[in-house]
mmCIF file of the N, C-alpha and C atoms, coordinates in Angstrom:
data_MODEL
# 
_entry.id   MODEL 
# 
loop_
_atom_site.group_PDB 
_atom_site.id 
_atom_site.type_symbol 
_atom_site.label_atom_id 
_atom_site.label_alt_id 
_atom_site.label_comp_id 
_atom_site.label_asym_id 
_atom_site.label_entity_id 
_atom_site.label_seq_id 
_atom_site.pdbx_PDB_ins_code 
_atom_site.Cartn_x 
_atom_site.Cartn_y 
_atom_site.Cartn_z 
_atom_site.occupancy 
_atom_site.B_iso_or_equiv 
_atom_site.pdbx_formal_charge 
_atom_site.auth_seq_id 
_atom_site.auth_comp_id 
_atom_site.auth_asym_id 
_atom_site.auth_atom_id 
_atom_site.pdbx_PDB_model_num 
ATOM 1   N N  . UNK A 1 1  ? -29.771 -25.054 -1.442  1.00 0.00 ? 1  UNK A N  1 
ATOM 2   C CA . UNK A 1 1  ? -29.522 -24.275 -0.255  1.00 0.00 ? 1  UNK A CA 1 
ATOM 3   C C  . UNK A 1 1  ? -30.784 -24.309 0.597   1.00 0.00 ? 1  UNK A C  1 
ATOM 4   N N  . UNK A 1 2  ? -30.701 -24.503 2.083   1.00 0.00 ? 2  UNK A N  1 
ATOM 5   C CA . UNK A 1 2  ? -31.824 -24.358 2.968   1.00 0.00 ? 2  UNK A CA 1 
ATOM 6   C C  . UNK A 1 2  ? -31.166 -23.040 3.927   1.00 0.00 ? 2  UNK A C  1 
ATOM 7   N N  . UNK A 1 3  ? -32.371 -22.680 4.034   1.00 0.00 ? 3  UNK A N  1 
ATOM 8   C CA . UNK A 1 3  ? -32.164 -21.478 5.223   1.00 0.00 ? 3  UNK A CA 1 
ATOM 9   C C  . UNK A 1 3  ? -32.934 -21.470 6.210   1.00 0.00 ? 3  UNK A C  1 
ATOM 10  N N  . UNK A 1 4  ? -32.412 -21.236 7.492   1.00 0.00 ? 4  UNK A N  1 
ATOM 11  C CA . UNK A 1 4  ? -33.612 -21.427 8.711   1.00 0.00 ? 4  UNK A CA 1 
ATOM 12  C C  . UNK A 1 4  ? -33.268 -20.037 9.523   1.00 0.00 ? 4  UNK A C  1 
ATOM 13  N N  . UNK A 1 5  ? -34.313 -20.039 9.718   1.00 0.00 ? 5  UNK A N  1 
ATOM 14  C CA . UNK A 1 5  ? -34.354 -18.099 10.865  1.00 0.00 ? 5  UNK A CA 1 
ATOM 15  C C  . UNK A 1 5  ? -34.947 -18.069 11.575  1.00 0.00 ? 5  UNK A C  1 
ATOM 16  N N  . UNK A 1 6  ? -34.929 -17.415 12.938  1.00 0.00 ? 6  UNK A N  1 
ATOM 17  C CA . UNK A 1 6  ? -36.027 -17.373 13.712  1.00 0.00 ? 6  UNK A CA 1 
ATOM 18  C C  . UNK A 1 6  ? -36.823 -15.787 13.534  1.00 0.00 ? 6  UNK A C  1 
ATOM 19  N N  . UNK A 1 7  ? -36.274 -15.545 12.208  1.00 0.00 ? 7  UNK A N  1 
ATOM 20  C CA . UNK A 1 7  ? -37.071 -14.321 12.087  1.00 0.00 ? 7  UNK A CA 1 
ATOM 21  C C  . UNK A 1 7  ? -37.527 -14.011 10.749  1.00 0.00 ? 7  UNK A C  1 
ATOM 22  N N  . UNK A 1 8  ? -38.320 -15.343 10.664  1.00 0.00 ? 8  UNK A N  1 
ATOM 23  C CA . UNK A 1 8  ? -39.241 -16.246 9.429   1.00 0.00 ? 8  UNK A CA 1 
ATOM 24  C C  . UNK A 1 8  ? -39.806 -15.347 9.358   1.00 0.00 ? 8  UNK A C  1 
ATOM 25  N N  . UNK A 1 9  ? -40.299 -14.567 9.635   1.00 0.00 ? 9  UNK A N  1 
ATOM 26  C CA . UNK A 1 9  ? -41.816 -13.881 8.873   1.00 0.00 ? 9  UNK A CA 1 
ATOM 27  C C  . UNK A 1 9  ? -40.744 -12.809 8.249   1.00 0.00 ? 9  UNK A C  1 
ATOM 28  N N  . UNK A 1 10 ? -39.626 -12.269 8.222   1.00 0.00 ? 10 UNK A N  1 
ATOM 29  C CA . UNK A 1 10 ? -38.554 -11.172 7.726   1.00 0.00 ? 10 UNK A CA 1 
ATOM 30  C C  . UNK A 1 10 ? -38.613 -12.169 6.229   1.00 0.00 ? 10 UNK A C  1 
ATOM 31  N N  . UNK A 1 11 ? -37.641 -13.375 6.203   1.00 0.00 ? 11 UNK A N  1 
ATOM 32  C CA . UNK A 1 11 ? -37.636 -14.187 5.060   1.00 0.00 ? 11 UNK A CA 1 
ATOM 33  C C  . UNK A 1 11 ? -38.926 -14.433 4.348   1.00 0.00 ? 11 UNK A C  1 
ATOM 34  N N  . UNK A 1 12 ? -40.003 -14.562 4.983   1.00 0.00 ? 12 UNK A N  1 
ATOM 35  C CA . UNK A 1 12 ? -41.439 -14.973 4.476   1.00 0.00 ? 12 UNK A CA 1 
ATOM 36  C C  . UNK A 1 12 ? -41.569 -14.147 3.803   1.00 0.00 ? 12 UNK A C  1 
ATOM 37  N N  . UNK A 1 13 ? -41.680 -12.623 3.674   1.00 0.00 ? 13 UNK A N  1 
ATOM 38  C CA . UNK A 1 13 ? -41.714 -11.346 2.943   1.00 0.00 ? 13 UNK A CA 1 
ATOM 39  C C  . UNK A 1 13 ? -41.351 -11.356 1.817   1.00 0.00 ? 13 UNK A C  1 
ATOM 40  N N  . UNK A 1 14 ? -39.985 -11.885 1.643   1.00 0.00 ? 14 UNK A N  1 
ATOM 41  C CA . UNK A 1 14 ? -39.017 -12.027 0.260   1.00 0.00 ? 14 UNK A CA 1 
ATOM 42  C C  . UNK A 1 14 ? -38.938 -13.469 -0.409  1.00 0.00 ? 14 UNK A C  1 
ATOM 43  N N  . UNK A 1 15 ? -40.308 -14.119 0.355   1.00 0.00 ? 15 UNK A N  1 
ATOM 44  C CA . UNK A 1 15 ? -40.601 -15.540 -0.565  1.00 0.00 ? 15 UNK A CA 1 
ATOM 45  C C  . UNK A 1 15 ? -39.064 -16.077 -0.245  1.00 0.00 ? 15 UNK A C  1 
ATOM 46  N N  . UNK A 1 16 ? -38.427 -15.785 0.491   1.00 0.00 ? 16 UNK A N  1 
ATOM 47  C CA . UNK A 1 16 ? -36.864 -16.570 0.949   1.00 0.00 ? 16 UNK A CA 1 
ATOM 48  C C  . UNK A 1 16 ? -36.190 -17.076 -0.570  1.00 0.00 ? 16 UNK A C  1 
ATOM 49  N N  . UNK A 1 17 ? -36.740 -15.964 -1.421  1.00 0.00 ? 17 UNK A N  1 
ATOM 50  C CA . UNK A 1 17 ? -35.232 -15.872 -2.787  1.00 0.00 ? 17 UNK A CA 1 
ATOM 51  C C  . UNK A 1 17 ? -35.548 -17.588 -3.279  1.00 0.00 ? 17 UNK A C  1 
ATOM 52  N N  . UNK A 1 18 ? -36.497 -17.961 -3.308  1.00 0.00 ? 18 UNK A N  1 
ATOM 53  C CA . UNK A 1 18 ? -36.201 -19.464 -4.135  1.00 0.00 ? 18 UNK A CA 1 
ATOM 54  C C  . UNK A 1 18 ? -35.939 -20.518 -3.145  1.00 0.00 ? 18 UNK A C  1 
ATOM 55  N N  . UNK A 1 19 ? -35.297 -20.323 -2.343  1.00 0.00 ? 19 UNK A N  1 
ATOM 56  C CA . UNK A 1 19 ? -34.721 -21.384 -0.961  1.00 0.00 ? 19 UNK A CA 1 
ATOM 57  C C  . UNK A 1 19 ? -35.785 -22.012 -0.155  1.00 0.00 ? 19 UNK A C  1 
ATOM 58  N N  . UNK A 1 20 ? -35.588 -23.254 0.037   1.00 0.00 ? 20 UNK A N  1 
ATOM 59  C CA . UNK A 1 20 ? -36.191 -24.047 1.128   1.00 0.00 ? 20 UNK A CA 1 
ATOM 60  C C  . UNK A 1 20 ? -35.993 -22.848 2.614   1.00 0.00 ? 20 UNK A C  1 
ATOM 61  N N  . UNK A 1 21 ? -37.116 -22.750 3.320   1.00 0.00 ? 21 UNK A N  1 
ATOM 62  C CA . UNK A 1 21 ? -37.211 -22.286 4.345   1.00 0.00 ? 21 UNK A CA 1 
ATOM 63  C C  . UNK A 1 21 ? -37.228 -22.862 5.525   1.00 0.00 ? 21 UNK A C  1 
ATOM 64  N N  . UNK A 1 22 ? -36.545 -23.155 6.757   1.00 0.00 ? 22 UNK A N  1 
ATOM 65  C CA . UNK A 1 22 ? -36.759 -24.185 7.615   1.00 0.00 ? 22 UNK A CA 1 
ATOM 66  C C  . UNK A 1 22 ? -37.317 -22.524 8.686   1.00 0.00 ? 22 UNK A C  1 
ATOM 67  N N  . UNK A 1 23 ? -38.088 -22.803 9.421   1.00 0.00 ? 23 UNK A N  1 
ATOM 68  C CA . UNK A 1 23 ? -38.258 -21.788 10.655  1.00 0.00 ? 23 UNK A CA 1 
ATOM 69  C C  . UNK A 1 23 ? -38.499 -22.555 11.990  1.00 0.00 ? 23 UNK A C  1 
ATOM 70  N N  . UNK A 1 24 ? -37.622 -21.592 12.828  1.00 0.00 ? 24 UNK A N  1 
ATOM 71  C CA . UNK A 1 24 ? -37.996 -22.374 13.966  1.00 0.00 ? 24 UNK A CA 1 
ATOM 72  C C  . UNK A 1 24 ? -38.557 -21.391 14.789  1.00 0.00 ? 24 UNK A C  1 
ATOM 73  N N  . UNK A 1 25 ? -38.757 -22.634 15.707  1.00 0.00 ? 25 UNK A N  1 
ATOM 74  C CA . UNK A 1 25 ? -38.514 -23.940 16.086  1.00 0.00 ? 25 UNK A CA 1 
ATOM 75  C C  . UNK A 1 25 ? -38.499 -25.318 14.948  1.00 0.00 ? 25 UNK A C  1 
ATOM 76  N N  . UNK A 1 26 ? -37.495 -25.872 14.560  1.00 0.00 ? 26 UNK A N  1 
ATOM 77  C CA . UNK A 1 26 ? -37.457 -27.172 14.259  1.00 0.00 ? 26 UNK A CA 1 
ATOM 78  C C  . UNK A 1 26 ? -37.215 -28.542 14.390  1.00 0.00 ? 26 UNK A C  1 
ATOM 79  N N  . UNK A 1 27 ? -37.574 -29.481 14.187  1.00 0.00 ? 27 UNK A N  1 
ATOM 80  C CA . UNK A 1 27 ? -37.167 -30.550 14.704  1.00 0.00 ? 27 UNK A CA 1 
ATOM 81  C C  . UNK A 1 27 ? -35.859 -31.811 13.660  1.00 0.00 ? 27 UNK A C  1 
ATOM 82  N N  . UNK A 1 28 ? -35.509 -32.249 14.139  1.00 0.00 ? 28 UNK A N  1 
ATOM 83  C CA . UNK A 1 28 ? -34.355 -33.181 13.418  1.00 0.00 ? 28 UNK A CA 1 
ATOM 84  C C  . UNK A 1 28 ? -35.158 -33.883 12.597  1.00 0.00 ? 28 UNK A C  1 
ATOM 85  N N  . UNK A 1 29 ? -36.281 -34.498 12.338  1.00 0.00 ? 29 UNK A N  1 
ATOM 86  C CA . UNK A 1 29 ? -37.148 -35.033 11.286  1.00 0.00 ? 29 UNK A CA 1 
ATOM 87  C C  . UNK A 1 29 ? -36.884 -33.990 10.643  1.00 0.00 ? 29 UNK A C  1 
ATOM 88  N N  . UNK A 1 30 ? -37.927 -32.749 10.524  1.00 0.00 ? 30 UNK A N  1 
ATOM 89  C CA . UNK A 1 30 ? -38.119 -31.654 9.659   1.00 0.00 ? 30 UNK A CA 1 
ATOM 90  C C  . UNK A 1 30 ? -36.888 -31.437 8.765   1.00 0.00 ? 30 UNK A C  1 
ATOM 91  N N  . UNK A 1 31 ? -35.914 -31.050 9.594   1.00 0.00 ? 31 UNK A N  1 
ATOM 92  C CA . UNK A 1 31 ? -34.450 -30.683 8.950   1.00 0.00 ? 31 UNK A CA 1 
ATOM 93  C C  . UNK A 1 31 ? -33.889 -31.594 8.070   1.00 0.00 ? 31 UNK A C  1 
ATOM 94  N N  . UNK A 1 32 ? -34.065 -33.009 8.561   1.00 0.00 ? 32 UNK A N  1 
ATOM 95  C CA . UNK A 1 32 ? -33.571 -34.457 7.516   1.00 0.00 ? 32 UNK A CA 1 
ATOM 96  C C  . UNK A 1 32 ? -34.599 -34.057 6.778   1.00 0.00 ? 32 UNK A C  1 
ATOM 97  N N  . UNK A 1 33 ? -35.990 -34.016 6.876   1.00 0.00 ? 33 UNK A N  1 
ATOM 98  C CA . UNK A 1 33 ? -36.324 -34.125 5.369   1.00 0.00 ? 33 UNK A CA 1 
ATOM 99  C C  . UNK A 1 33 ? -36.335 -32.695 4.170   1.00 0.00 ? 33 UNK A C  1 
ATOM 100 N N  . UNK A 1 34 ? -36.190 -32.052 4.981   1.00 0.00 ? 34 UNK A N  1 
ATOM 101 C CA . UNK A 1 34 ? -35.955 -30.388 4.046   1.00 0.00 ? 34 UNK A CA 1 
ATOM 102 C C  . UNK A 1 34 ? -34.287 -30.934 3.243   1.00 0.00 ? 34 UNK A C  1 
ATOM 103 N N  . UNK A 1 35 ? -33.520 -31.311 4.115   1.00 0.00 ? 35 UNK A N  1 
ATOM 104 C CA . UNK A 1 35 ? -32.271 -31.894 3.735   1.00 0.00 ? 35 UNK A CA 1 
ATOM 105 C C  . UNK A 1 35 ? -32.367 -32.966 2.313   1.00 0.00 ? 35 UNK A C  1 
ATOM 106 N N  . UNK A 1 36 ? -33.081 -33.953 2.647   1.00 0.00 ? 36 UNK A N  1 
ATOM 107 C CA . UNK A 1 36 ? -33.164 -34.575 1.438   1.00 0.00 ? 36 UNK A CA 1 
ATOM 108 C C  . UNK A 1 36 ? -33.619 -34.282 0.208   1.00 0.00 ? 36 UNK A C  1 
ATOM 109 N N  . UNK A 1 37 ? -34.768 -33.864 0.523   1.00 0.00 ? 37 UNK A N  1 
ATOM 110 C CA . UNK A 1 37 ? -35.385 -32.989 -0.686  1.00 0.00 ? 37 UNK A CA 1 
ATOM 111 C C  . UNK A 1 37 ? -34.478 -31.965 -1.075  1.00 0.00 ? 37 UNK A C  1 
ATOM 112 N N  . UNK A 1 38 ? -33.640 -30.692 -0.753  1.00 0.00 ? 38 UNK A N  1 
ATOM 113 C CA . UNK A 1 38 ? -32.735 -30.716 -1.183  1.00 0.00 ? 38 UNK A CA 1 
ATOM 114 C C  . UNK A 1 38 ? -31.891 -31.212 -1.914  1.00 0.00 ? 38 UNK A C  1 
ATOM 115 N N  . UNK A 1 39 ? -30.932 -32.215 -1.954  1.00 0.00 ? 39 UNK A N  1 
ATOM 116 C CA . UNK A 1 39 ? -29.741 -33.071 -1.859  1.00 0.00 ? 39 UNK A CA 1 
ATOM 117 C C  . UNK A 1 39 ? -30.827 -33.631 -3.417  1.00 0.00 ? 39 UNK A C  1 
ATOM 118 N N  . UNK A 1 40 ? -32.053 -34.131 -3.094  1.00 0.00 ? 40 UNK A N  1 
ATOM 119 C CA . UNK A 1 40 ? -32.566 -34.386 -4.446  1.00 0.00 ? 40 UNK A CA 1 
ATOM 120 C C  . UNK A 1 40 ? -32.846 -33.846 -5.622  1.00 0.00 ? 40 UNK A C  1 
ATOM 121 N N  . UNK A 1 41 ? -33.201 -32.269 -5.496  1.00 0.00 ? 41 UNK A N  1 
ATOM 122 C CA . UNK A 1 41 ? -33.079 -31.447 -6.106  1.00 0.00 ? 41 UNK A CA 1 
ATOM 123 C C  . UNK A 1 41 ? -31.837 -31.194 -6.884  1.00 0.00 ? 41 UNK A C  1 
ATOM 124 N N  . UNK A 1 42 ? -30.905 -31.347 -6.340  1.00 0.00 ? 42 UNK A N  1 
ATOM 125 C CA . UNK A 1 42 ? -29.313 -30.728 -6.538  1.00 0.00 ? 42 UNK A CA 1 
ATOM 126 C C  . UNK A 1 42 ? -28.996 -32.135 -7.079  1.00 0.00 ? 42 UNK A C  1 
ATOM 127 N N  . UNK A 1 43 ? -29.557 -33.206 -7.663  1.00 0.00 ? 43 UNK A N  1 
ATOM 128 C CA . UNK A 1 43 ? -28.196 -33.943 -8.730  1.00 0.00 ? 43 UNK A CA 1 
ATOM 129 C C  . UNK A 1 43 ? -28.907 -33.964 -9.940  1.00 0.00 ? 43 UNK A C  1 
ATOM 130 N N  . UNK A 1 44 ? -28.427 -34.388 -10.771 1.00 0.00 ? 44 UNK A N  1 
ATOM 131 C CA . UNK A 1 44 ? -28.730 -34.558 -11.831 1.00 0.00 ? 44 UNK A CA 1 
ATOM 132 C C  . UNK A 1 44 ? -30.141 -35.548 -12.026 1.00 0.00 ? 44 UNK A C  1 
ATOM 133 N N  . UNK A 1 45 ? -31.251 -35.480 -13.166 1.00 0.00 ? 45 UNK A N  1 
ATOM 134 C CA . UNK A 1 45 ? -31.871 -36.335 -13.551 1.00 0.00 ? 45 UNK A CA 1 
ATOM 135 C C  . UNK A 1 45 ? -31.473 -37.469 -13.694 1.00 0.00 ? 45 UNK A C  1 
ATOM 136 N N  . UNK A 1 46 ? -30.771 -38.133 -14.276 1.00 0.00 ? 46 UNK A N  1 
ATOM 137 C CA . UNK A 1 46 ? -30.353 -39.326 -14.296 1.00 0.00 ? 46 UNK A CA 1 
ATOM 138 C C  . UNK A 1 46 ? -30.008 -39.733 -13.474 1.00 0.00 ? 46 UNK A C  1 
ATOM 139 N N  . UNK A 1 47 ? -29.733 -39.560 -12.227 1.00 0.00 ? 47 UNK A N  1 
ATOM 140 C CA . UNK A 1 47 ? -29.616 -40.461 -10.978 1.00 0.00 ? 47 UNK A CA 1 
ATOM 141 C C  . UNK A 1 47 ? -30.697 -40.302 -9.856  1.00 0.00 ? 47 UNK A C  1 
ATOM 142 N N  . UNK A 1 48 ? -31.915 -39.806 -10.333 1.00 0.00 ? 48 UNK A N  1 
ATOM 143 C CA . UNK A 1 48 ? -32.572 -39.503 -9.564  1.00 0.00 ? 48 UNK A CA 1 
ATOM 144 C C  . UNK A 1 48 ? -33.735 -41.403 -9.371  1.00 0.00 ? 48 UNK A C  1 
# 
């Protein structure tokens, strides 16, 4: 799970629960790579 807010420093407080944090302002790089890293996280070892 990623989460993005523009009221990051609220989430920053609660270490955002484990979750990737996106804050914006962001850009479409940033987001693809918060995205992947994600998506990598989430399969299994063996196909990594």
């Amino acid at each position: 799970m990623v989460l993005t807010s523009g009221y990051s420093h609220v989430l920053a407080q609660d270490d955002a629960h484990g979750f990737e944090l996106v804050r914006k302002p962001y850009s479409a790089e940033e987001l693809a790579r918060v995205l992947r890293e994600a998506a990598q996280r989430g399969r299994p070892s063996a196909e990594r």
